[in-house]
C-alpha positions as CSV (number, residue, x, y, z in Angstrom):
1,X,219.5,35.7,209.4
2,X,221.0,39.0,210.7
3,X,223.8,39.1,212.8
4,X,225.1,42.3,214.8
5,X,228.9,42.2,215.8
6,X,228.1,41.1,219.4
7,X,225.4,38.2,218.3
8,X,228.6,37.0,217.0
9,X,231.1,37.6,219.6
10,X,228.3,36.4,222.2
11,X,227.4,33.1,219.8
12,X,231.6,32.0,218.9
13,X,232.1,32.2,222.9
14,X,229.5,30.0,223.3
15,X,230.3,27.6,220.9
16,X,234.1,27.9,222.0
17,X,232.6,25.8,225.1
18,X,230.7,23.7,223.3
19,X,233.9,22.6,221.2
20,X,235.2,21.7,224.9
21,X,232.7,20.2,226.6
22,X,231.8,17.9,223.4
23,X,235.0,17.2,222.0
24,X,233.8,14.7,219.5
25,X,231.0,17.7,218.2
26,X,234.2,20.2,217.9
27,X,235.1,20.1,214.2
28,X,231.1,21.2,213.4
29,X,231.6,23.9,216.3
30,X,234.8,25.6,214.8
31,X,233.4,25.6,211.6
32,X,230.8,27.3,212.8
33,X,233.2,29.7,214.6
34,X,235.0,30.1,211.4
35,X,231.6,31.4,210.0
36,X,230.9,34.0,212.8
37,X,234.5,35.2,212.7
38,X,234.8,35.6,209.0
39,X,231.6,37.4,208.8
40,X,230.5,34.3,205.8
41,X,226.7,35.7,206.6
42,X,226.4,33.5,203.3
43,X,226.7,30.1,206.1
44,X,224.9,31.8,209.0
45,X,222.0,29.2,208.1
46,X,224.3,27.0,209.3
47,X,224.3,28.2,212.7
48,X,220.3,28.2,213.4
49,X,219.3,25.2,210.7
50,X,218.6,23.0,214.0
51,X,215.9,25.6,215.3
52,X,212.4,25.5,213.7
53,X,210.1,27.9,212.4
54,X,207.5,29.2,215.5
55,X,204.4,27.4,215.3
56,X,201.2,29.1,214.8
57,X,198.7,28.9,217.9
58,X,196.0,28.1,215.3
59,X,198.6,24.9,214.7
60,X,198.5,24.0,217.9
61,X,194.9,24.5,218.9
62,X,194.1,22.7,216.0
63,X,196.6,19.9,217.5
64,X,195.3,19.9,220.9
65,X,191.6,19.9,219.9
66,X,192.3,16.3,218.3
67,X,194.0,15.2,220.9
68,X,190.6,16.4,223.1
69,X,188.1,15.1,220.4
70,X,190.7,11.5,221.2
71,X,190.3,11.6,224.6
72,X,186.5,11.8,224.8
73,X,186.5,8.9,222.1
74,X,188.7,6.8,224.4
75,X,187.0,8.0,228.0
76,X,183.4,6.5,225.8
77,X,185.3,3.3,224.7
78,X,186.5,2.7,228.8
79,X,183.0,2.8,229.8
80,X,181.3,1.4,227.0
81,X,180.8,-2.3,226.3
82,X,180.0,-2.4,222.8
83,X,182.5,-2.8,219.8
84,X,180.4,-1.3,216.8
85,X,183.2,0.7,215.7
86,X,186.0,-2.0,216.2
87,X,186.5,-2.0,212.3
88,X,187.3,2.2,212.1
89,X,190.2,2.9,211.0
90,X,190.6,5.8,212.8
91,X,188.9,4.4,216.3
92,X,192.3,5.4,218.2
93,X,194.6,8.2,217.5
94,X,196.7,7.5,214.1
95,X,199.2,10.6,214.4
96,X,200.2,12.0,212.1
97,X,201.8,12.0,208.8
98,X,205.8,12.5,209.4
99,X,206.7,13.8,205.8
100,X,203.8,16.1,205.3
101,X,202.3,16.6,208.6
102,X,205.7,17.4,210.5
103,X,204.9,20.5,212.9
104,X,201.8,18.6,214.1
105,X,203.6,15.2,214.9
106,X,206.4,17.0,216.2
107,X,204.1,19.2,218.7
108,X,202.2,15.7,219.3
109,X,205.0,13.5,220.3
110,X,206.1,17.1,222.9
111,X,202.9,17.4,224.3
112,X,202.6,12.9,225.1
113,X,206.3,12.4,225.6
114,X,207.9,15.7,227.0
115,X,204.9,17.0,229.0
116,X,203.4,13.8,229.7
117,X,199.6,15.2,228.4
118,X,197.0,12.7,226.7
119,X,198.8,9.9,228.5
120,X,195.6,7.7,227.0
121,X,198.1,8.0,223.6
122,X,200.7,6.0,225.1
123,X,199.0,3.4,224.7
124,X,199.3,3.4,221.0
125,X,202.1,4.2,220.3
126,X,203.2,0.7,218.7
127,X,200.1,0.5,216.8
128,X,200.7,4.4,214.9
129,X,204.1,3.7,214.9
130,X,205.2,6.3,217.2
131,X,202.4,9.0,216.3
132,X,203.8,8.7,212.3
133,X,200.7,7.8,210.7
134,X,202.9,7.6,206.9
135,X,199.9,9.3,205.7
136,X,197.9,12.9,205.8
137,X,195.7,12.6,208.4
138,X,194.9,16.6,209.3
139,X,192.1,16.4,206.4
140,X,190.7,13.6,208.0
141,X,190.7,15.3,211.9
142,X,189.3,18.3,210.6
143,X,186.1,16.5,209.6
144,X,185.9,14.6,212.4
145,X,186.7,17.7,214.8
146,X,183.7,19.2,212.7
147,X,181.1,16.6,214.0
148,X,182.5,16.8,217.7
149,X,182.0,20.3,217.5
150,X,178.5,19.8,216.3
151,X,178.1,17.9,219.3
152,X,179.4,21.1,221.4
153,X,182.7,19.3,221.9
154,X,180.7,17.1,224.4
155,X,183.4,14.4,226.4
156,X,180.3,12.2,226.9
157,X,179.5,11.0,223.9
158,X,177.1,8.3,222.8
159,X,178.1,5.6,220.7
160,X,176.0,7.1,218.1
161,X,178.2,10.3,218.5
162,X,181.5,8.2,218.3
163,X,180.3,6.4,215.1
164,X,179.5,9.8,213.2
165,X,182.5,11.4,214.4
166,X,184.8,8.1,213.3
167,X,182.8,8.2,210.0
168,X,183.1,11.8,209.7
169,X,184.1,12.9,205.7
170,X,187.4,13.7,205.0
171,X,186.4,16.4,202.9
172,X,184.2,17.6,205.2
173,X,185.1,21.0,206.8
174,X,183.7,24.1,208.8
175,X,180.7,25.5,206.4
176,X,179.8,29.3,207.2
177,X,176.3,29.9,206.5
């Protein structure tokens, strides 16, 4: 990270207050003060190691369109009465994985928890262990998003539907041509 002289002035003020206001935080905000002050540019990953990379809106679409793909699956299973997909695996929303799959559970848990979107998740969240699935689960969406979208991302879906989606290949991705 690149600092100007006035990034610096403007950042060691700031965490001068910080120090005050959290007094139990203040030995990790003078260090950091140290760091600006002394120029250590060597550290200055020490100042912005909290913020994450940006997130690609490809990343997010992709995020959003299981979430969607989710939400017709549960909108069928509220008006259906049958259960022939009661032994999937994947009949609710498993997350995502939290070792591998970070940026997507991260974006998840924001868009159900801080913005209060796909409320239909909440109900879950005991059974996917707060959106963590513990294992790679973008592979399997991908596929199943696949199938939705050959049913022209329809949110009235037979059971049929829901079945080939839920069954959908994990391998299974976008074919051109």
């Amino acid at each position: 990270m690149d600092l100007t002289k006035k990034d610096r002035v403007i950042l060691i003020n700031q965490y001068r207050i910080l120090a005050a206001l959290n007094p139990d935080e203040s030995d990790h905000y003078k260090e950091l003060i140290s760091i600006l002050e002394n120029g250590y540019n060597i550290f200055y990953s020490k100042v912005d190691e909290w913020i994450s990379d940006d997130m690609s809106s490809s990343a997010g679409k992709f995020v959003l369109n299981v979430l969607g793909l989710y939400r017709a699956i549960e909108d069928f299973k509220r008006t259906s009465t049958g259960d022939s997909f009661s032994k999937e695996y994947f009949r609710f929303f498993r997350g995502f994985d939290g070792n591998n799959e970070t940026e997507y559970l991260s974006f998840t848990r924001f868009l159900i928890e801080t913005q209060g979107k796909f409320s239909e998740q909440r109900a879950y969240l005991k059974e996917n262990d707060n959106l963590n699935s513990h294992m790679p689960t973008a592979t399997k969406y991908k596929g199943m998003l696949n199938k939705w979208m050959s049913f022209n991302e329809s949110y009235t879906l037979t059971e049929a539907q829901v079945l080939e989606i839920l069954k959908a290949d994990r391998d299974e991705t976008h074919r051109d041509g």
